[in-house]
BAPAKOL-373553 format. One record per atom (N, C-alpha, C, O): atom name; x, y, z; residue in one letter; residue number from 0. Coordinates in Angstrom, 1 decimal. Example, Ala and Ser with C-alpha at 12.3 -4.5 7.8 and 13.67 -1.06 7.14 Angstrom:
! BAPAKOL-373553
   atomo       px       py       pz   residuo   num
       N     13.2     -5.7      7.8         a     0
      CA     12.3     -4.5      7.8         a     0
       C     13.2     -3.3      7.8         a     0
       O     14.2     -3.3      8.5         a     0
       N     12.8     -2.2      7.1         s     1
      CA     13.7     -1.1      7.1         s     1
       C     12.9      0.0      7.9         s     1
       O     13.4      1.1      8.0         s     1
This chain:
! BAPAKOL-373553
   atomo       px       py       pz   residuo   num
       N      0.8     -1.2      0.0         x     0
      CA      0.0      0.0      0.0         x     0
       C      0.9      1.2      0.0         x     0
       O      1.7      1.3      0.9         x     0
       N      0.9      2.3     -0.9         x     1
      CA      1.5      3.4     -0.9         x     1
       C      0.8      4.4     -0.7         x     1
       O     -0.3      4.3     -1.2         x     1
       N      0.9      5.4     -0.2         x     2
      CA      0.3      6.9     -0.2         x     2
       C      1.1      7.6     -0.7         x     2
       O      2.3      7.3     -0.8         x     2
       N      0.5      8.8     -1.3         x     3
      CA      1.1      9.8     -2.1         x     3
       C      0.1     11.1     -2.0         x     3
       O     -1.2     11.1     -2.1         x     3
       N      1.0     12.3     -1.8         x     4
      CA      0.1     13.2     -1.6         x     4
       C      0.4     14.4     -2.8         x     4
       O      1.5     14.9     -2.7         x     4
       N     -0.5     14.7     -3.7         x     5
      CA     -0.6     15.7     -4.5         x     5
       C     -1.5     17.4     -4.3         x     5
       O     -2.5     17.8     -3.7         x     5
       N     -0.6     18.2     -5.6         x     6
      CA     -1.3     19.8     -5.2         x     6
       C     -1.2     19.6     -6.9         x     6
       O     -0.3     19.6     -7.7         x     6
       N     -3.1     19.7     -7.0         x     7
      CA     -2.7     19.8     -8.9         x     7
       C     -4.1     21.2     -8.8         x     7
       O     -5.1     21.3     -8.1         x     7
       N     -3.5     21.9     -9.6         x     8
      CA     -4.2     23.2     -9.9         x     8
       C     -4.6     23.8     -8.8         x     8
       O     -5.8     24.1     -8.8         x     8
       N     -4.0     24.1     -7.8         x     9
      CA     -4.2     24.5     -6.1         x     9
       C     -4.8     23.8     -5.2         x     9
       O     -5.0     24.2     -4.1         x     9
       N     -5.3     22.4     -5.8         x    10
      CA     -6.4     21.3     -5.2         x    10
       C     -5.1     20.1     -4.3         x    10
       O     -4.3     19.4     -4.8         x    10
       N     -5.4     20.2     -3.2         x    11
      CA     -4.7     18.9     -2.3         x    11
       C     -5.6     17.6     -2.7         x    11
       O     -6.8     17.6     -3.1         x    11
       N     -4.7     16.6     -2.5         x    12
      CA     -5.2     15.4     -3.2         x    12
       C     -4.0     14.4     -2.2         x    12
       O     -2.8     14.4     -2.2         x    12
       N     -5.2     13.5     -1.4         x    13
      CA     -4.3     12.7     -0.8         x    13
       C     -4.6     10.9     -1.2         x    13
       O     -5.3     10.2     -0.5         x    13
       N     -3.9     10.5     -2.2         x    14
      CA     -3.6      9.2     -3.3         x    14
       C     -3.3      8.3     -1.8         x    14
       O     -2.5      8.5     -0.9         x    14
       N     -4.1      7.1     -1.9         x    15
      CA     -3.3      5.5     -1.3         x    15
       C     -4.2      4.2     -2.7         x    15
       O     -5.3      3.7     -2.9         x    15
       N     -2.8      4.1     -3.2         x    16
      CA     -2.6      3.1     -4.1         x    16
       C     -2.8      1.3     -3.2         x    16
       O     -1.7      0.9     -2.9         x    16
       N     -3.8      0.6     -3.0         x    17
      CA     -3.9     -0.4     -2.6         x    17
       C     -4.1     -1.7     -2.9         x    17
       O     -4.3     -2.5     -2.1         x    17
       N     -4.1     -1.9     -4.6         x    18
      CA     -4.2     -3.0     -5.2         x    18
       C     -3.2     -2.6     -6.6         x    18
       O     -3.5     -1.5     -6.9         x    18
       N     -2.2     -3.1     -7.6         x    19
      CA     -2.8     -3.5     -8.8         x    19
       C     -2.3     -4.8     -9.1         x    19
       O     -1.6     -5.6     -8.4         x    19
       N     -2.9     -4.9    -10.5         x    20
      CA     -3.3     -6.2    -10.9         x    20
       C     -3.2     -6.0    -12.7         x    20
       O     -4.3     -5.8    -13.3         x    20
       N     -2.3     -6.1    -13.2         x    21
      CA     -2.1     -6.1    -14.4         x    21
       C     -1.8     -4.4    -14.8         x    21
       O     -0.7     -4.0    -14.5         x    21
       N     -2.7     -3.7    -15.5         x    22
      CA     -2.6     -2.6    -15.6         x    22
       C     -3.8     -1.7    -15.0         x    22
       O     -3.8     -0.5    -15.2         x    22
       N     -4.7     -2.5    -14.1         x    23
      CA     -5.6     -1.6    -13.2         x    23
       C     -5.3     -1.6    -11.6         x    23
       O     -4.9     -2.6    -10.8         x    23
       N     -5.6     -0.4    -11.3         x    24
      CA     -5.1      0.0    -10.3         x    24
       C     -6.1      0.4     -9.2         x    24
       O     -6.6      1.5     -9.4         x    24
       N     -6.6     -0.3     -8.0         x    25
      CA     -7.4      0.1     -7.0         x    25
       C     -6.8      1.2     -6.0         x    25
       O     -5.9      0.8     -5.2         x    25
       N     -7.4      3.0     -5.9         x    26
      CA     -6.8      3.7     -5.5         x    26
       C     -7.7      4.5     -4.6         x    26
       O     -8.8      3.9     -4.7         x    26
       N     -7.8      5.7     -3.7         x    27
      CA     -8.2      6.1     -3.1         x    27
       C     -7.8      7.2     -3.0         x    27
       O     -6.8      7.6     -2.4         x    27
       N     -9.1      8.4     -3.7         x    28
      CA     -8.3     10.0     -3.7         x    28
       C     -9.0     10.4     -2.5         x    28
       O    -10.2     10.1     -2.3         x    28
       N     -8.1     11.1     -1.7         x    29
      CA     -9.2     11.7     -0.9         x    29
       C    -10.5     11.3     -0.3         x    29
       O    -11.6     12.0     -0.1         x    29
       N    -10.1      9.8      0.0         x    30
      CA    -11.0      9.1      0.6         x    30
       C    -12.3      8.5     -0.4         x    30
       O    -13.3      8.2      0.1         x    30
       N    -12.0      8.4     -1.6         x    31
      CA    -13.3      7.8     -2.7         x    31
       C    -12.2      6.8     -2.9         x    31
       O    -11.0      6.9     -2.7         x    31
       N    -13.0      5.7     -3.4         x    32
      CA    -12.7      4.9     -4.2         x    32
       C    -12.8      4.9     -5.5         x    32
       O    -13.8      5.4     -6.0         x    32
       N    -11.6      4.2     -6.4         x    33
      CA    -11.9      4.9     -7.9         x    33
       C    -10.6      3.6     -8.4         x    33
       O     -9.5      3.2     -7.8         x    33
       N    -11.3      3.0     -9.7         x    34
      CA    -10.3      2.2    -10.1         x    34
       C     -9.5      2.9    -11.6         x    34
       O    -10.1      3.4    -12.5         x    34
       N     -8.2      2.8    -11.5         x    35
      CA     -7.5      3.9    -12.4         x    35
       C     -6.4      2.5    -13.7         x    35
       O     -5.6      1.5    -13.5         x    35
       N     -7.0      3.2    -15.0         x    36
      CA     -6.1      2.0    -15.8         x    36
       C     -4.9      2.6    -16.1         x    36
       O     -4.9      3.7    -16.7         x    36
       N     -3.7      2.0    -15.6         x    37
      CA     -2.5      2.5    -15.7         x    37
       C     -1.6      2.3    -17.3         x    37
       O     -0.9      1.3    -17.5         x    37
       N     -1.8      3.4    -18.4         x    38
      CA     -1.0      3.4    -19.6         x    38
       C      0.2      3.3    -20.0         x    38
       O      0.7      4.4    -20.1         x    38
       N      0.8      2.4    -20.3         x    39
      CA      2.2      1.8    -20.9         x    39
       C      2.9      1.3    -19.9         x    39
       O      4.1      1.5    -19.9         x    39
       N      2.4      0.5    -18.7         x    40
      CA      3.0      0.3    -17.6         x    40
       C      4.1     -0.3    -17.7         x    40
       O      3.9     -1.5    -18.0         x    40
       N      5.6      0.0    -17.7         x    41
      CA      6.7     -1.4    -17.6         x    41
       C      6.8     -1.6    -16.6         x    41
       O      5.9     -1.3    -15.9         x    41
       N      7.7     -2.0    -16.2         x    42
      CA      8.3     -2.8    -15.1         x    42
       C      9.0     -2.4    -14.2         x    42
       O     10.0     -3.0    -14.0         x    42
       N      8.5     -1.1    -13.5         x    43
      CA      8.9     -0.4    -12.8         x    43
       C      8.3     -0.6    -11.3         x    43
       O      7.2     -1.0    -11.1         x    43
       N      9.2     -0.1    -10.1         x    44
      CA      8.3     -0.3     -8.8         x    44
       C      7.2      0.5     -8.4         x    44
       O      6.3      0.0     -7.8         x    44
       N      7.2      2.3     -8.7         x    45
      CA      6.4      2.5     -8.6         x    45
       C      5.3      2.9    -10.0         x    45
       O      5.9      3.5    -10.9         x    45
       N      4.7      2.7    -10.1         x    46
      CA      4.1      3.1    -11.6         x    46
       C      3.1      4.8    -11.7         x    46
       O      2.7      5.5    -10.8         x    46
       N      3.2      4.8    -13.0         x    47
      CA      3.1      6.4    -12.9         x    47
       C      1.0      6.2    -13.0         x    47
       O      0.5      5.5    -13.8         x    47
       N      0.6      6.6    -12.3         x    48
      CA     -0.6      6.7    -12.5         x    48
       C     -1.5      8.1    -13.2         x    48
       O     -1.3      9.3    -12.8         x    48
       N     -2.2      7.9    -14.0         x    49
      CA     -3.0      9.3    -14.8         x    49
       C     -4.2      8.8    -13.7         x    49
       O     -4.8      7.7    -13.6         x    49
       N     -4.2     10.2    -12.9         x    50
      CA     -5.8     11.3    -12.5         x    50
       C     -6.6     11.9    -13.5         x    50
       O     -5.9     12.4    -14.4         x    50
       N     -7.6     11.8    -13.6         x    51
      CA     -8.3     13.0    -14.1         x    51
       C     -8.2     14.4    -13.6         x    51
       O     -8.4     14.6    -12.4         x    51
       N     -7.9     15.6    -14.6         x    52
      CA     -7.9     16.9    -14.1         x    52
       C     -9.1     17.0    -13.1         x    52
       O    -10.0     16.2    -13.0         x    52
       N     -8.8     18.1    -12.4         x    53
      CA    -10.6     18.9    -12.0         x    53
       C    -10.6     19.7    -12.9         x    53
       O     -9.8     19.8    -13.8         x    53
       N    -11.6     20.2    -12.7         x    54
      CA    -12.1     21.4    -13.7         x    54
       C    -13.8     21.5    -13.2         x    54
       O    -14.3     20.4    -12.7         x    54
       N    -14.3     22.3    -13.2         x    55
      CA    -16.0     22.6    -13.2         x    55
       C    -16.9     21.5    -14.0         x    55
       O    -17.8     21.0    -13.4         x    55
       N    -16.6     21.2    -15.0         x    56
      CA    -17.5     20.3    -15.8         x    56
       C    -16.3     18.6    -15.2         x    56
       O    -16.8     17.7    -16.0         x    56
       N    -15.9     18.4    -15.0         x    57
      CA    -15.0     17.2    -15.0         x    57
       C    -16.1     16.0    -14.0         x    57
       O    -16.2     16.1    -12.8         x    57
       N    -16.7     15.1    -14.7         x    58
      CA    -17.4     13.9    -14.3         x    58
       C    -16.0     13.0    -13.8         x    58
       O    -14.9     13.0    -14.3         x    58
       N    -16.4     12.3    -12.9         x    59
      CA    -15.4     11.1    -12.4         x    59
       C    -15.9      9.6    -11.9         x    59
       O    -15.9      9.2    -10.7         x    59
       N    -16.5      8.7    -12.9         x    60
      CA    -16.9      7.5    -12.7         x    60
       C    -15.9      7.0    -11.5         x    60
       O    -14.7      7.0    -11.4         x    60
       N    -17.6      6.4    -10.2         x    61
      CA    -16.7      6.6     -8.8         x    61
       C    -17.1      5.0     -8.6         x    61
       O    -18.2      4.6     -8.9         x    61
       N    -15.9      4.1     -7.8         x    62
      CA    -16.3      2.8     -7.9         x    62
       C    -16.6      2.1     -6.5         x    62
       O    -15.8      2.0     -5.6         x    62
       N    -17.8      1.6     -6.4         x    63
      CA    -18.2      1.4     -5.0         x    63
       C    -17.2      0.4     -4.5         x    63
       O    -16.5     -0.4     -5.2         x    63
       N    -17.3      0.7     -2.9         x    64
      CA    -16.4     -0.5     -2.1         x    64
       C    -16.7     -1.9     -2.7         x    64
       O    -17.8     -2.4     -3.1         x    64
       N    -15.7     -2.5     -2.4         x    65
      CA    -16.3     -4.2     -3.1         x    65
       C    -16.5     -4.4     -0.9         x    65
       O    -15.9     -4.1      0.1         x    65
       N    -17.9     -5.2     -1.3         x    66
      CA    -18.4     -5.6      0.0         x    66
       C    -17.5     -6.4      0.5         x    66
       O    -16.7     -7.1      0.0         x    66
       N    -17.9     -6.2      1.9         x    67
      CA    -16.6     -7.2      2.8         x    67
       C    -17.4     -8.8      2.5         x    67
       O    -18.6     -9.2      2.4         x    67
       N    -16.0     -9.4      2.6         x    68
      CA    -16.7    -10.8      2.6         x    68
       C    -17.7    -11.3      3.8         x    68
       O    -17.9    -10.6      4.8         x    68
       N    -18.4    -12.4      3.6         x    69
      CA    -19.5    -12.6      4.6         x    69
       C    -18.1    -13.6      5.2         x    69
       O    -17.1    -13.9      4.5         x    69
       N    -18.2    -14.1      6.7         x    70
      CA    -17.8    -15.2      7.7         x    70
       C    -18.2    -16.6      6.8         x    70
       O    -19.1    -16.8      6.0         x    70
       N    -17.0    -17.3      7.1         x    71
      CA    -17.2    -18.8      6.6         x    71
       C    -17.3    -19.4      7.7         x    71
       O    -16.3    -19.6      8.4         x    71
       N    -18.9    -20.0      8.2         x    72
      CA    -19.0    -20.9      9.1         x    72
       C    -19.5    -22.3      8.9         x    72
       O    -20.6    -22.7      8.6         x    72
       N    -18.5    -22.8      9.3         x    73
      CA    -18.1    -24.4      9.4         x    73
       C    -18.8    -24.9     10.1         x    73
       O    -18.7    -24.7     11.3         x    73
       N    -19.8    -25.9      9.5         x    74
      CA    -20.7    -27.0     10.5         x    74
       C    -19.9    -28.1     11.3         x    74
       O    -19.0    -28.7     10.7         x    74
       N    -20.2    -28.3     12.2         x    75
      CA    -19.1    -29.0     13.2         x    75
       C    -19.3    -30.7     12.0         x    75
       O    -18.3    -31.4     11.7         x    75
       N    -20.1    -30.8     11.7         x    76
      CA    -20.2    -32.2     11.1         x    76
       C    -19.5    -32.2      9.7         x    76
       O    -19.7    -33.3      9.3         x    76
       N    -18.8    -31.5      8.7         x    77
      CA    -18.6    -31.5      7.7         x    77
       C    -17.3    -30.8      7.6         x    77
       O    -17.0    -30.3      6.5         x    77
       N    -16.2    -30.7      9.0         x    78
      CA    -14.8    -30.3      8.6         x    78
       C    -14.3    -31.1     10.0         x    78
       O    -15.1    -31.1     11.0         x    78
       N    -13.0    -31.8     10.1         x    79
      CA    -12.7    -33.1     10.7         x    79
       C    -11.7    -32.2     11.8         x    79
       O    -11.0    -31.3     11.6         x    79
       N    -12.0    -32.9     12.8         x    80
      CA    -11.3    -31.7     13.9         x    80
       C     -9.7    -31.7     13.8         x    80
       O     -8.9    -30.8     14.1         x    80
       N     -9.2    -33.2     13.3         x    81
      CA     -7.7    -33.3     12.7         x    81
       C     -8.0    -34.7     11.9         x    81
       O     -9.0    -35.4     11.8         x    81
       N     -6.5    -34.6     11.4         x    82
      CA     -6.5    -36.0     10.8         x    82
       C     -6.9    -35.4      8.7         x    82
       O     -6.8    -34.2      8.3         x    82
       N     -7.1    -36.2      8.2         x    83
      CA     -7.1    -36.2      6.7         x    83
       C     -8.6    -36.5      6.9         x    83
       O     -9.2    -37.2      7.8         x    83
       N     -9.4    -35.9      5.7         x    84
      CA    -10.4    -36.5      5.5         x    84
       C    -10.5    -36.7      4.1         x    84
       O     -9.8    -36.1      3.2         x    84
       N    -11.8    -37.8      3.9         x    85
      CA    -11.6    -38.6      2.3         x    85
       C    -13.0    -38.0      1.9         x    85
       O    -14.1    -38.5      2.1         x    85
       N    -12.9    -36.9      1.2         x    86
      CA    -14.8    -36.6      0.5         x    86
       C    -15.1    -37.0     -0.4         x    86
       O    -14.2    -37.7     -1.0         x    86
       N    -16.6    -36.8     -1.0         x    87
      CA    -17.2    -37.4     -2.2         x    87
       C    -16.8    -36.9     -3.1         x    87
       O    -16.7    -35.7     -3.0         x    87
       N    -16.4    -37.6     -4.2         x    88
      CA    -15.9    -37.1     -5.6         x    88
       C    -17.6    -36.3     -6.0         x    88
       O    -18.0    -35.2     -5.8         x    88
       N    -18.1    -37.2     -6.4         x    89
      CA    -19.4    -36.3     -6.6         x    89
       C    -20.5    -36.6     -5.9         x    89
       O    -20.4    -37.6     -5.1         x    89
       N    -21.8    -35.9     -6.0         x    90
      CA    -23.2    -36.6     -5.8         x    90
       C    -23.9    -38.2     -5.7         x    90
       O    -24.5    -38.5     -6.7         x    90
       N    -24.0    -38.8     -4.9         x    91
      CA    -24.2    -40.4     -5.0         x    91
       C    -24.8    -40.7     -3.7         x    91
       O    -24.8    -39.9     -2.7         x    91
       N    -25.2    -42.2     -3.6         x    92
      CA    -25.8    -42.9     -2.6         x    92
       C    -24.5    -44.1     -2.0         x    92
       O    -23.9    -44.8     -2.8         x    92
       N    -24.3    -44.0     -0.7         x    93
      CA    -23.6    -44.8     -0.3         x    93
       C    -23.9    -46.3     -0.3         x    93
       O    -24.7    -46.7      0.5         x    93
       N    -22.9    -47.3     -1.4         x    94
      CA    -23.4    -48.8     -1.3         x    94
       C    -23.0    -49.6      0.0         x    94
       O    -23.7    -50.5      0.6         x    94
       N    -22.2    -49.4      0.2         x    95
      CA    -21.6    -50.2      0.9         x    95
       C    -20.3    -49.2      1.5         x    95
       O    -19.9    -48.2      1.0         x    95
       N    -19.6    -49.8      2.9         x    96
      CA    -18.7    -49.5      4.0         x    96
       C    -17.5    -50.4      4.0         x    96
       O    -17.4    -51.2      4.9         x    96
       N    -16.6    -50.4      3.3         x    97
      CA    -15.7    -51.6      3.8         x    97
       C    -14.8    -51.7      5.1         x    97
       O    -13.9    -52.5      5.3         x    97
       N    -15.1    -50.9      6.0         x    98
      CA    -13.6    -50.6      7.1         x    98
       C    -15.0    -49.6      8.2         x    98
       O    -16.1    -49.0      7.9         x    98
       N    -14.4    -49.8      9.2         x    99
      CA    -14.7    -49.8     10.7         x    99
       C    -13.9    -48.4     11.5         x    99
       O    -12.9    -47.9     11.0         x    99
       N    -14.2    -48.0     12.4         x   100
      CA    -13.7    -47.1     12.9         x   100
       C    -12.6    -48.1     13.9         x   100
       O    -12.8    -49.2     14.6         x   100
       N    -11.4    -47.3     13.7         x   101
      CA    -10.2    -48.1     14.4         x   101
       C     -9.4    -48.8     13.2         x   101
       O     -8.2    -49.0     13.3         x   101
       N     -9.9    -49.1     12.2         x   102
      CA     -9.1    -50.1     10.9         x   102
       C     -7.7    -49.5     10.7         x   102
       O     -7.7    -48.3     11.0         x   102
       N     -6.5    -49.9     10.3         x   103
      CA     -5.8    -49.3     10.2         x   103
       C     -5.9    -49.6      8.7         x   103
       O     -6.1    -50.8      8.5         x   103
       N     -5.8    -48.8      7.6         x   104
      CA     -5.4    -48.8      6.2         x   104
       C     -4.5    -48.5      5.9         x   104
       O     -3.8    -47.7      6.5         x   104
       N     -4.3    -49.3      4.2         x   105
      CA     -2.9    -48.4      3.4         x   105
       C     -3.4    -47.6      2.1         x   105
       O     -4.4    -48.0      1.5         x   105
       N     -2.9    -46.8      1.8         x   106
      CA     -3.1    -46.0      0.4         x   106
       C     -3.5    -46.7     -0.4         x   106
       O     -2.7    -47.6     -0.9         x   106
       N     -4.5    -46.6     -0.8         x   107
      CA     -5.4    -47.1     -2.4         x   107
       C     -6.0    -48.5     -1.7         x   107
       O     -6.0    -49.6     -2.4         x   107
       N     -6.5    -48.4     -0.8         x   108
      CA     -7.3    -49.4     -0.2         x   108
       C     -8.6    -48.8     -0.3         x   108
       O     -8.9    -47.7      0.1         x   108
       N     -9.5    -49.8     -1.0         x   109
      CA    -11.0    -49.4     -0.9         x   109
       C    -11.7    -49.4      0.4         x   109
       O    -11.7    -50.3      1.2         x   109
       N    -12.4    -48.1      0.7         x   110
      CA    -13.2    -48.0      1.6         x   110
       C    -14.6    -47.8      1.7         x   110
       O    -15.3    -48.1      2.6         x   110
       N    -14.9    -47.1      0.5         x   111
      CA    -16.6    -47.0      0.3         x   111
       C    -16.7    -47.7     -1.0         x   111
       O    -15.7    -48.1     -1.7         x   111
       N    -18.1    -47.6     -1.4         x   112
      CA    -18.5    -48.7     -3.0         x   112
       C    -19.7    -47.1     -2.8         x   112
       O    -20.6    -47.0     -2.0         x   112
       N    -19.4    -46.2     -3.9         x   113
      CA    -20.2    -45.0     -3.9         x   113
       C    -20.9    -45.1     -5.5         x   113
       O    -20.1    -45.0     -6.5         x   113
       N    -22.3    -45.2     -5.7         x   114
      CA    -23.3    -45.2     -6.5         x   114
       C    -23.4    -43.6     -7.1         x   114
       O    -24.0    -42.8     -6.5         x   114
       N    -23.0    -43.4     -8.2         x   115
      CA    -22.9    -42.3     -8.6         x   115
       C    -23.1    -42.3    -10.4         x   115
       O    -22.3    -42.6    -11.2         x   115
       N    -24.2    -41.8    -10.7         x   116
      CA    -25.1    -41.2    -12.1         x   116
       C    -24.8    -43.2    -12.6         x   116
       O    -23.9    -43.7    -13.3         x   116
       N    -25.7    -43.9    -11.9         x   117
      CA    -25.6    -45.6    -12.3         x   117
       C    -24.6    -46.5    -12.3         x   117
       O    -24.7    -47.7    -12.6         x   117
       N    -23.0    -45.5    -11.8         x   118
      CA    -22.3    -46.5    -11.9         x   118
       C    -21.5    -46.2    -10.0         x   118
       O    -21.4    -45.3     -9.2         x   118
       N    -21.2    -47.5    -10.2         x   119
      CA    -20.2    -48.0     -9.0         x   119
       C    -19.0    -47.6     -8.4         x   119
       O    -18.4    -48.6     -8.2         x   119
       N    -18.5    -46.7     -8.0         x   120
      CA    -17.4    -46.0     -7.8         x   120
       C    -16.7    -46.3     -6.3         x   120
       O    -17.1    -46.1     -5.2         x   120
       N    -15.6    -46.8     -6.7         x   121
      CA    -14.6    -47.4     -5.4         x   121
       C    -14.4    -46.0     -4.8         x   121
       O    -14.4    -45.2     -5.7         x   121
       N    -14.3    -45.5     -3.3         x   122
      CA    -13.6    -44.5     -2.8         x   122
       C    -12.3    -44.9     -1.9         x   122
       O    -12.6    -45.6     -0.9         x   122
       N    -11.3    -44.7     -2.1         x   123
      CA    -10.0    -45.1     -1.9         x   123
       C     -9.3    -44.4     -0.7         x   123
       O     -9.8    -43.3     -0.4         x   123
       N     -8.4    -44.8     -0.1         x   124
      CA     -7.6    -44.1      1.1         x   124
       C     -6.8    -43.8      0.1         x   124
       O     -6.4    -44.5     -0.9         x   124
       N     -6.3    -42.2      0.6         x   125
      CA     -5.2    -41.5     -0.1         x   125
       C     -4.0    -41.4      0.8         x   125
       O     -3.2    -40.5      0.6         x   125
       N     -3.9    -42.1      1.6         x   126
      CA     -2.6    -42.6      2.9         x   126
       C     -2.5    -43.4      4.0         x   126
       O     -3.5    -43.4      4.6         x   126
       N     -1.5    -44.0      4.4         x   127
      CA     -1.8    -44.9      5.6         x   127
       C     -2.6    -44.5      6.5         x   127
       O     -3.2    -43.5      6.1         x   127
       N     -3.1    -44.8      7.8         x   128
      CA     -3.8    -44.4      8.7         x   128
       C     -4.6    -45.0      9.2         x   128
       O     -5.4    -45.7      8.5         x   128
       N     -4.7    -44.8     10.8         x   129
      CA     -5.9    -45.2     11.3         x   129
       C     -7.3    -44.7     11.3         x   129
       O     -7.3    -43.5     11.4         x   129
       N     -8.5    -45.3     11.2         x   130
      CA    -10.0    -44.8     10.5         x   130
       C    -10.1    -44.4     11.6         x   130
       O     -9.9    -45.3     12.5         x   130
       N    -10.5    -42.5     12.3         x   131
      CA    -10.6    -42.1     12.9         x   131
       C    -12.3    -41.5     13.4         x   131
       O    -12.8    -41.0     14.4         x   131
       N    -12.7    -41.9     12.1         x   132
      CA    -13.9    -41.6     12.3         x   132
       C    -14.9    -42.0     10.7         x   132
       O    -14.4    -41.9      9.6         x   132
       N    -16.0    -42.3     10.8         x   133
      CA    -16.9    -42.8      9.7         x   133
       C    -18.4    -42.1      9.8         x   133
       O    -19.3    -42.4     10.6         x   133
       N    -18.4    -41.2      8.6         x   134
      CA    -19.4    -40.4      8.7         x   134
       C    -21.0    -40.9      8.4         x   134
       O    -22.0    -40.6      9.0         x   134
       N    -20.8    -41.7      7.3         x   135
      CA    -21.6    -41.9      6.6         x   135
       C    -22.1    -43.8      6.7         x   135
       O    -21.4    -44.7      7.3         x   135
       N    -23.2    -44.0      6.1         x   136
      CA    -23.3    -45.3      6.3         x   136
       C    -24.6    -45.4      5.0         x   136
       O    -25.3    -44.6      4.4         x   136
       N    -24.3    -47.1      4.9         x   137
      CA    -25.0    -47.8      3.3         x   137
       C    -26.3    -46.8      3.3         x   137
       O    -26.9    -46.5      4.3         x   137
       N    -26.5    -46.3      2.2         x   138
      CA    -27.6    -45.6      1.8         x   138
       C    -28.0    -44.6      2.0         x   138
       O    -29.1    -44.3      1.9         x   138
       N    -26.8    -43.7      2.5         x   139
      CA    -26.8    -42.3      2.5         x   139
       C    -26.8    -41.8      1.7         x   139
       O    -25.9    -42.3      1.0         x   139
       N    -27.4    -41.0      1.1         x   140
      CA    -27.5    -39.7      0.4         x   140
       C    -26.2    -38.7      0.2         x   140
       O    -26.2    -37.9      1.1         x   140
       N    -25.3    -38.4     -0.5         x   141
      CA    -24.2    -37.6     -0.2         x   141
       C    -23.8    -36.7     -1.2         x   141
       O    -24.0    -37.1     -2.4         x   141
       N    -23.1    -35.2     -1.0         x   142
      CA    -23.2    -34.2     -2.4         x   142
       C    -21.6    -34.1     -2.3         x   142
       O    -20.8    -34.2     -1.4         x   142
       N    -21.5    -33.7     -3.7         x   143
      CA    -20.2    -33.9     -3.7         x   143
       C    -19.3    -33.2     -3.0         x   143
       O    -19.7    -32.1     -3.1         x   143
       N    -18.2    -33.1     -2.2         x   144
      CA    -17.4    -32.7     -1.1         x   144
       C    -17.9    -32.9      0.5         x   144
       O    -17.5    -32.3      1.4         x   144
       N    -18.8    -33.8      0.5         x   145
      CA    -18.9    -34.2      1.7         x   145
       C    -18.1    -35.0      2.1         x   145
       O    -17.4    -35.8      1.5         x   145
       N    -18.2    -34.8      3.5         x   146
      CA    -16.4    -36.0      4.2         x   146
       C    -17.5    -37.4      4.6         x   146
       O    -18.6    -37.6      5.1         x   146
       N    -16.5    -38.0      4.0         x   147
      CA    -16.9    -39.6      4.1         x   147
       C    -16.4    -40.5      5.9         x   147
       O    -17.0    -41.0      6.9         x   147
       N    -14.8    -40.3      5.5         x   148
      CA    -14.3    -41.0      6.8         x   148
       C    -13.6    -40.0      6.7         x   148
       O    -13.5    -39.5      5.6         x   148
       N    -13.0    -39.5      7.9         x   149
      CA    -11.6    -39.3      8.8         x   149
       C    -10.4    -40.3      9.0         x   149
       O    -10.4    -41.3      9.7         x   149
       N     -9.3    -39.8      8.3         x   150
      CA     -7.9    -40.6      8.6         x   150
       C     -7.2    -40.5      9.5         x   150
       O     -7.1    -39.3      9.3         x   150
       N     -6.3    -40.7     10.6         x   151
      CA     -5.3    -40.0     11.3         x   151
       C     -4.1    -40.8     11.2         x   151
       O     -3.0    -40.3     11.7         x   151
């Protein structure tokens, strides 16, 4: 983030430069937001940015804040308090369970038989471990990125 303070035509102008990204630039005159496209940019550290003059008639397309993000809240049931977890490749009904809470597995060992658009789909351990926990069971309903088992 840079600040820069300008005096253009007796007008104070206080510039904080806080994004760019190719040749557009997210900037802040005097407290507005305003996205500015920066012309013949090389490869310089600071880059030269064009203002629009003032003047009496001088319009300035003004660019709203981008909204703060919303909180990402995590249902206790669908993020694994440690350990690896194995989710659903996609959308399907669970067939079958091959392994138990406590099993110890090795990589590419089948652990579910997942029913997905008619066909049969093995779901595999992606590392050794002991089965820390087992979410789901035969004839569940499940969407895709749902956690199946827990590894540890």
């Amino acid at each position: 983030m840079k600040n820069y303070k300008f005096q253009i035509n007796g007008n104070k102008y206080s510039v904080e430069i806080s994004n760019i990204e190719d040749n557009i630039a997210q900037v802040e005159v005097n407290g507005t937001q305003y996205e500015v496209e920066i012309e013949n940019m090389p490869n310089m550290p600071a880059p030269t940015i064009i203002l629009p003059k003032p003047s009496k008639q001088a319009v300035v397309s003004q660019v709203a804040p981008a909204p703060a993000p919303k909180p990402v809240i995590a249902q206790a049931s669908s993020a694994p308090r440690s350990g690896s977890s194995i989710k659903s490749p996609l959308p399907g009904v669970i067939l079958d369970v091959f392994v138990r809470q406590g099993d110890t597995v090795k990589s590419g060992q089948h652990l579910i038989l997942l029913e997905a658009m008619k066909m049969e789909n093995n779901i595999d351990a992606d590392k050794e471990g002991v089965v820390k926990e087992i979410r789901v069971q035969r004839s569940d309903a499940v969407m895709e990125g749902d956690v199946l088992i827990v590894i540890e």
